[in-house]
VOGULUM-89454 format. One line per field, with one value per residue (C-alpha): residue in three letters; y, z, x. Coordinates in nm, 2 decimals, m for minus. Each point is the difference from the previous one (the first is absolute). Last residue first. Example, Ala and Ser with C-alpha at 12.3 -4.5 7.8 and 13.67 -1.06 7.14 Angstrom:
# residues 2
resn	c(SER ALA)
yy	c(m0.11 m0.34)
zz	c(0.71 0.07)
xx	c(1.37 m0.14)
//
This chain:
# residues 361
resn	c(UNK UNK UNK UNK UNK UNK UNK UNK UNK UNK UNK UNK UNK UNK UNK UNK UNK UNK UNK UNK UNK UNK UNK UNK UNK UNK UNK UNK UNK UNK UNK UNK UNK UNK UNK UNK UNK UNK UNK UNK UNK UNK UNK UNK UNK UNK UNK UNK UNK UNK UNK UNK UNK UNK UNK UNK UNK UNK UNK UNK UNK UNK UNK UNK UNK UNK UNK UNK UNK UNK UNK UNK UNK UNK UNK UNK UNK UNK UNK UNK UNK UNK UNK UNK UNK UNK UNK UNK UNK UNK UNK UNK UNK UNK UNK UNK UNK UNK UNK UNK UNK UNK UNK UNK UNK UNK UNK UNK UNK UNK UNK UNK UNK UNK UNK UNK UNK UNK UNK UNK UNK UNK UNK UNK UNK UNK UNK UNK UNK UNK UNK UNK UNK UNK UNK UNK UNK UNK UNK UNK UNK UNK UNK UNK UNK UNK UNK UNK UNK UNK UNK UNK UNK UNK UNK UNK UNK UNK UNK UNK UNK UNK UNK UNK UNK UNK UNK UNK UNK UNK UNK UNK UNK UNK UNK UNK UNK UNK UNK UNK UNK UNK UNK UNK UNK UNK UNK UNK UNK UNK UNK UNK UNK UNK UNK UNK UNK UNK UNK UNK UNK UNK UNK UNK UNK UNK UNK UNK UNK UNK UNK UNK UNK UNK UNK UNK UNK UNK UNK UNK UNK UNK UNK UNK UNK UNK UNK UNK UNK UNK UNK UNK UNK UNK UNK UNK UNK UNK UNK UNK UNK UNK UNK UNK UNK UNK UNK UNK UNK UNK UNK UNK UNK UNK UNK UNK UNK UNK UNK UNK UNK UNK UNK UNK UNK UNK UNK UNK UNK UNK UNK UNK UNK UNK UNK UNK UNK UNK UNK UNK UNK UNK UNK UNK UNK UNK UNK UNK UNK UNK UNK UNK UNK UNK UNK UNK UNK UNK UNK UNK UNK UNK UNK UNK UNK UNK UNK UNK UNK UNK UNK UNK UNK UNK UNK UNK UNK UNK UNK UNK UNK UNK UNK UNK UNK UNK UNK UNK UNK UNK UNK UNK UNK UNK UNK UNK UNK UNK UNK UNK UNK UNK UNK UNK UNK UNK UNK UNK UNK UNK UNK UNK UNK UNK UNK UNK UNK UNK UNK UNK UNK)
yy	c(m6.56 m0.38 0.12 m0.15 0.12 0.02 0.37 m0.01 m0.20 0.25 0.28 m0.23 m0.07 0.40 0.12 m0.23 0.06 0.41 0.00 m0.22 0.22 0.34 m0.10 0.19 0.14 m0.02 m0.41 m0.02 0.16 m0.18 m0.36 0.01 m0.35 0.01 m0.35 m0.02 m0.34 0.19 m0.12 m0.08 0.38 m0.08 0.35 m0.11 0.15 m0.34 0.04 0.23 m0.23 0.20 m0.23 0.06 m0.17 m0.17 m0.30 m0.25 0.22 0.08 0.35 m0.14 0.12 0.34 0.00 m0.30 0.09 0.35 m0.19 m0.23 0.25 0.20 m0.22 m0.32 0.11 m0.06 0.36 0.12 0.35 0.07 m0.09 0.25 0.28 m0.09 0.02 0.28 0.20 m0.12 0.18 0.34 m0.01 m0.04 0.27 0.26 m0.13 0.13 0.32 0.10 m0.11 0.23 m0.09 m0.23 m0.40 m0.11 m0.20 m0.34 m0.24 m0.25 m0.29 m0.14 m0.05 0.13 0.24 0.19 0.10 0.34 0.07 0.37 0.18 0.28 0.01 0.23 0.05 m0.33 0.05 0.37 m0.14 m0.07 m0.22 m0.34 m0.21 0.03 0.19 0.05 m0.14 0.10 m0.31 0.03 m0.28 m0.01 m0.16 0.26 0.24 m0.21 m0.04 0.12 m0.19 0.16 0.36 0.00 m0.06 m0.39 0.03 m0.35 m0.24 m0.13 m0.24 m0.10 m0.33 0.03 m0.32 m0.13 m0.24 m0.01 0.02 m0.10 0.23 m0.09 0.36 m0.04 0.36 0.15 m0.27 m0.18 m0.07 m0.15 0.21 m0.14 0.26 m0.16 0.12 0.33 0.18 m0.05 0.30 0.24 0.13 0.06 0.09 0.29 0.10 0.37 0.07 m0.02 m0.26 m0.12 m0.14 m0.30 m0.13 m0.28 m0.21 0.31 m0.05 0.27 m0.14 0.04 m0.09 0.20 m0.06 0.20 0.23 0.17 0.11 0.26 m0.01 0.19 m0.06 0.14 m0.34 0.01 0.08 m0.29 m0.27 0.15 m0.01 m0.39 m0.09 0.19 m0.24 m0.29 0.11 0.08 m0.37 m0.16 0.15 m0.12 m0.37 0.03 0.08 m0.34 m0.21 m0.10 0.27 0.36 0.23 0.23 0.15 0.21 0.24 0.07 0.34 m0.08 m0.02 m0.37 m0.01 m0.09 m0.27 m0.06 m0.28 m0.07 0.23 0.23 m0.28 m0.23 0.29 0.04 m0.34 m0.02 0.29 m0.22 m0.29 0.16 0.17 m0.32 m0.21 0.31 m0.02 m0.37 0.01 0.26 m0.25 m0.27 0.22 0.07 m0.32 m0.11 0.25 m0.18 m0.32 0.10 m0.29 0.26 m0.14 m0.15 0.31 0.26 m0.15 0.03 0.38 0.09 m0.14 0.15 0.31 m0.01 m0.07 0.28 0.25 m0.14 0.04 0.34 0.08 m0.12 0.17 0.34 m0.06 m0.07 0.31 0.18 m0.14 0.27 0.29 m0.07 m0.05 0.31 0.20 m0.13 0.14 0.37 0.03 m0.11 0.26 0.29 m0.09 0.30 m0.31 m0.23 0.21 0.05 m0.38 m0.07 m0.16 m0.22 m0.15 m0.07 m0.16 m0.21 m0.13 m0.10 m0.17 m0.17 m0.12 m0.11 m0.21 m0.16 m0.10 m0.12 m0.20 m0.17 m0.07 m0.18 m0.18 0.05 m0.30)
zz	c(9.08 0.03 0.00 m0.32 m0.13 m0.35 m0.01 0.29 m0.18 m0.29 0.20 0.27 m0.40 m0.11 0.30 0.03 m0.37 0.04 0.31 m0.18 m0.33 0.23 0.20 m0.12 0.31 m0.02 0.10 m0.32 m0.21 0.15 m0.01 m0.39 m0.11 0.10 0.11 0.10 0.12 0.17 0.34 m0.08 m0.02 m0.21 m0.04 m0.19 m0.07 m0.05 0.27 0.22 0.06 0.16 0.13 0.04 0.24 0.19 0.24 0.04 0.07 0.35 0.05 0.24 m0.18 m0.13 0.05 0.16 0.21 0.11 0.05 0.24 0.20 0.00 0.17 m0.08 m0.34 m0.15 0.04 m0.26 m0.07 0.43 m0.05 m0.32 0.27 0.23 m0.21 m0.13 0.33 0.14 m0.33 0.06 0.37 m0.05 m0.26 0.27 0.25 m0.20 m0.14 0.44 0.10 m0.27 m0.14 m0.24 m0.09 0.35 m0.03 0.17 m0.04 0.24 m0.02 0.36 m0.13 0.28 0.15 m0.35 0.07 m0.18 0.06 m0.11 m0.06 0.12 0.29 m0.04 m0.05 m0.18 m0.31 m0.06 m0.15 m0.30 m0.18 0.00 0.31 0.37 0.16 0.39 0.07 0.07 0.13 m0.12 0.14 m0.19 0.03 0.27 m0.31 m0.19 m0.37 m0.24 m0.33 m0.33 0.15 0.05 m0.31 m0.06 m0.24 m0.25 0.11 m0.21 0.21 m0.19 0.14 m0.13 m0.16 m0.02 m0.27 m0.03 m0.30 0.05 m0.07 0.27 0.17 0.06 0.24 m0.34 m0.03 m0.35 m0.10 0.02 0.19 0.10 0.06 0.29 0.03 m0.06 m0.32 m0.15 0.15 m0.10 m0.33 0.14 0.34 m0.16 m0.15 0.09 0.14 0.37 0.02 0.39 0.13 0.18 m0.01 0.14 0.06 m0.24 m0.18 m0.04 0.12 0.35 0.05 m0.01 0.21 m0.10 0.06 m0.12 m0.37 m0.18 m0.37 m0.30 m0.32 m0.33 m0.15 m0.06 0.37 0.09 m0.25 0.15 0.33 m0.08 m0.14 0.31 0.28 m0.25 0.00 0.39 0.07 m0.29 0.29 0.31 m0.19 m0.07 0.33 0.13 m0.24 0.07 0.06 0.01 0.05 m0.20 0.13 m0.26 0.13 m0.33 m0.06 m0.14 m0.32 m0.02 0.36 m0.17 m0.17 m0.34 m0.08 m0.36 m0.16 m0.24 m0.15 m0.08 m0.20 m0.18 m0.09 m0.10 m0.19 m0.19 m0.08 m0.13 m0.22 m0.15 0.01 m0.21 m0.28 0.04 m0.13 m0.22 m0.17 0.04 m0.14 m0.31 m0.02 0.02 m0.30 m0.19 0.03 m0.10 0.25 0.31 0.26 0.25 m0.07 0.02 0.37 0.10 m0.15 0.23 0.30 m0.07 m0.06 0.35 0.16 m0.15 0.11 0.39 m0.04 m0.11 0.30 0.28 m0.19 0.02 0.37 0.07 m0.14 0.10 0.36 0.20 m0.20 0.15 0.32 0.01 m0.13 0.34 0.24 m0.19 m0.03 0.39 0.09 m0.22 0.15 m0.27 m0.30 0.27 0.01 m0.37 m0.11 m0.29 0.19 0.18 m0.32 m0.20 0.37 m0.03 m0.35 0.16 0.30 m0.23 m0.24 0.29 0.18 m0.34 0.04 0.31 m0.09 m0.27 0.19 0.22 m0.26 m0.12 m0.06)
xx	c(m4.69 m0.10 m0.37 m0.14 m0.30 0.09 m0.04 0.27 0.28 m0.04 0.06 0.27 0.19 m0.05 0.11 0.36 0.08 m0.09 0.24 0.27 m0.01 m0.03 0.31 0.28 0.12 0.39 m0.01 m0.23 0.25 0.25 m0.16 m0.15 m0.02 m0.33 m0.16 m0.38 m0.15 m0.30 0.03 0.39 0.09 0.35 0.23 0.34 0.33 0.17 0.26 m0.22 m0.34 m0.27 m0.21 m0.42 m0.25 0.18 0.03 0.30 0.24 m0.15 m0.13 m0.31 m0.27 m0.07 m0.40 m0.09 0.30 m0.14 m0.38 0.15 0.17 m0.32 m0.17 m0.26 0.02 m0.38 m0.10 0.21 m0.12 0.00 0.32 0.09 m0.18 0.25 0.29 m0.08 m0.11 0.34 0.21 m0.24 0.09 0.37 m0.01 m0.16 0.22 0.31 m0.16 m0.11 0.39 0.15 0.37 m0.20 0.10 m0.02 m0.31 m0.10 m0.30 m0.09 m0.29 m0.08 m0.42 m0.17 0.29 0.08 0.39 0.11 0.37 0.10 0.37 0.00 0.17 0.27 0.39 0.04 m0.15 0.11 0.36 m0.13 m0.25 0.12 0.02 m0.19 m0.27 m0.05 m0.30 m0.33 m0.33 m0.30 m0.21 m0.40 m0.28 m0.13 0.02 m0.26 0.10 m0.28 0.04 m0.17 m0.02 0.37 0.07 0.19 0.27 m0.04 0.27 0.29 0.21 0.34 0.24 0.36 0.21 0.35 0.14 0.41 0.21 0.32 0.29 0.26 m0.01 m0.35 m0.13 m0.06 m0.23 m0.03 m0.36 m0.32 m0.27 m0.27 m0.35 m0.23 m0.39 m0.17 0.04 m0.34 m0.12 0.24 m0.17 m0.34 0.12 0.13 m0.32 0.05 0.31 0.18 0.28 0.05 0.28 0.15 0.35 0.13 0.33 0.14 0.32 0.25 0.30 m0.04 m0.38 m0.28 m0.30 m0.29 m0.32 m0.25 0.17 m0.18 m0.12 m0.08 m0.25 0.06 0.05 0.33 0.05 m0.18 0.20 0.31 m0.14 m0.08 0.34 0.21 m0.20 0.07 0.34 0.03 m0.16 0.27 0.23 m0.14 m0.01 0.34 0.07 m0.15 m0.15 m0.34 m0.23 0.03 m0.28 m0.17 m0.38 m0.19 m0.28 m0.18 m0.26 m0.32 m0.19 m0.01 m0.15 m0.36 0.11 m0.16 m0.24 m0.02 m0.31 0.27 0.23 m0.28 m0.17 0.33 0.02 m0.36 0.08 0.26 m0.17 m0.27 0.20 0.15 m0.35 m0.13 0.27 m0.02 m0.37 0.03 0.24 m0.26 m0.27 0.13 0.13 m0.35 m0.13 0.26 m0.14 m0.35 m0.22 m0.12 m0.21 0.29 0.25 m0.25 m0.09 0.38 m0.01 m0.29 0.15 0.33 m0.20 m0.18 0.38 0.14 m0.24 m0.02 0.40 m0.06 m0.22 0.17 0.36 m0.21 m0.07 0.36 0.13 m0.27 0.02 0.26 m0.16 m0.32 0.16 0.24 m0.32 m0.22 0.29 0.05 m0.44 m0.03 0.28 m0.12 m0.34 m0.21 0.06 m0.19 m0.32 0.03 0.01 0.18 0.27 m0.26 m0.17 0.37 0.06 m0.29 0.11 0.37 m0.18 m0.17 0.28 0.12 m0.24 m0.01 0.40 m0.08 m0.29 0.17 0.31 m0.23 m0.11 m0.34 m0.27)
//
């Protein structure tokens, strides 16, 4: 009887065989966009299709080989075949690990755009500041990547700290990368704010939410209260003179978003719209929050001390993400962007995680 790994992976090796069929047909070879489309699949699956079928190889000669080993009695002749044996078991092992790797689930907003939220939690200013560095680690880490970013909205405070920042990074897979970054970062260190040297632990809350496209989550206008303000803070002395800033309030559910980043009124409630439709369409995603509050502190919890997901530990120069039990001793360079060692860590563990069938990521 077939697994139902089985059947998929037969499913397809046939689907790859009919599209050998399809791409050799004339009438489809004259549909430019047909032909384009069905090529992207074929060449999407030959990889994986050619691992099916090597695997299938291996496994009849291991068969084979296990038989020769029971009816043969010439003892050299069976260490022959025992080190073809564990030559084959080797190989196997790997393309079955590559297989594995290609048929997990994937999520389908991994190519997406991030909305990331920052806020402060425990700690005060020192808390509003770690907020800026985190905010200044994953723009770094962005711009690294070829990818840019806009700030939505924030709340600076007067040393440089931010009680919240939220922004958007805009580059293919994004979401991929930045997923795994929601929940409470500690920080252990020395405040600047400290003049008697003791080292203090404050922590930040991060949201990472797939953008929303319009098409995916329609927003009914008679949802929404947009209310202009006068805007306020960093950006020059055109803040105050107009009212662009934008206030978005979504009647049903009483979630608000703000913008003031942009001089023009028509950018600003454009960014405020796109940050409501991602939070929105995330709620819809999580069905079994009873609001959206819920659902934001299931996410980034509460910012007490008590939970984290990662610290950053400044007297020993130390990154520890404790789902994973990761420690790089590496803190500046990973503070300055570096985070491709973390990321990879985090994807690999929730990949793995996932083919086992467990949903804790």
């Amino acid at each position: 009887m077939s697994s139902d790994r089985d059947i998929r992976l037969d499913a397809t090796v046939s689907r790859y065989e009919e599209l050998n069929e399809l791409l050799a047909d004339l009438t489809i070879m004259a549909d430019q966009n047909q032909y384009r489309a069905l090529a992207q699949e074929h060449a999407s699956l030959s990889d994986l299709v050619a691992d099916i079928r090597r695997s299938r190889k291996l496994r009849a000669e291991l068969e084979e080989n296990r038989i020769l080993l029971t009816e043969s009695e010439d003892a050299e002749f069976r260490e022959l075949v025992r080190e073809d044996i564990n030559l084959t078991e080797a190989e196997l092992e790997e393309i079955e690990q590559r297989i594995e790797m290609t048929i997990a689930p994937t999520d389908p907003n991994d190519q997406k755009n991030v909305i990331m939220e920052i806020r402060a939690g425990a700690g005060g200013e020192e808390a509003a500041l770690f907020a800026a560095t985190l905010f200044q680690m994953y723009t770094s880490y962005a711009e690294q990547a070829g990818w840019t970013y806009e700030i939505i909205d924030q709340n600076e405070t007067g040393i440089g700290g931010f009680k919240e920042i939220i922004f958007e990074i805009d580059g293919k897979g994004a979401f991929s990368r930045f997923k795994y970054e929601s929940g409470v970062h500690r920080v252990q260190r020395v405040p600047v704010t400290e003049s008697g040297g003791r080292i203090h632990t404050s922590t930040v809350t991060v949201a990472v939410l797939p953008e929303a496209e319009e098409v995916e989550f329609e927003i009914n206008p008679d949802d929404l209260q947009i209310d202009t303000y006068r805007a306020s803070g960093a950006g020059g002395q055109h803040v105050n003179k107009t009212s662009s800033a934008i206030r978005i309030t979504h009647l049903p559910s009483g979630i608000v978003v703000t913008c003031q980043d942009q001089r023009s009124q028509h950018k600003n409630r454009d960014k405020a719209l796109r940050h409501l439709r991602s939070i929105l369409l995330e709620e819809e995603r999580s069905r079994q929050a009873a609001d959206i509050a819920s659902e934001r502190r299931g996410q980034v919890g509460t910012g007490d001390r008590s939970e984290r997901i990662r610290t950053y530990n400044y007297p020993q120069g130390r990154v520890t993400d404790h789902r994973i039990g990761l420690t790089l001793y590496k803190l500046e360079s990973v503070l300055g962007g570096d985070l491709d060692e973390l990321i990879s860590a985090l994807n690999a563990a929730a990949h793995e995680a996932k083919i086992r069938g467990d949903d804790q990521w």
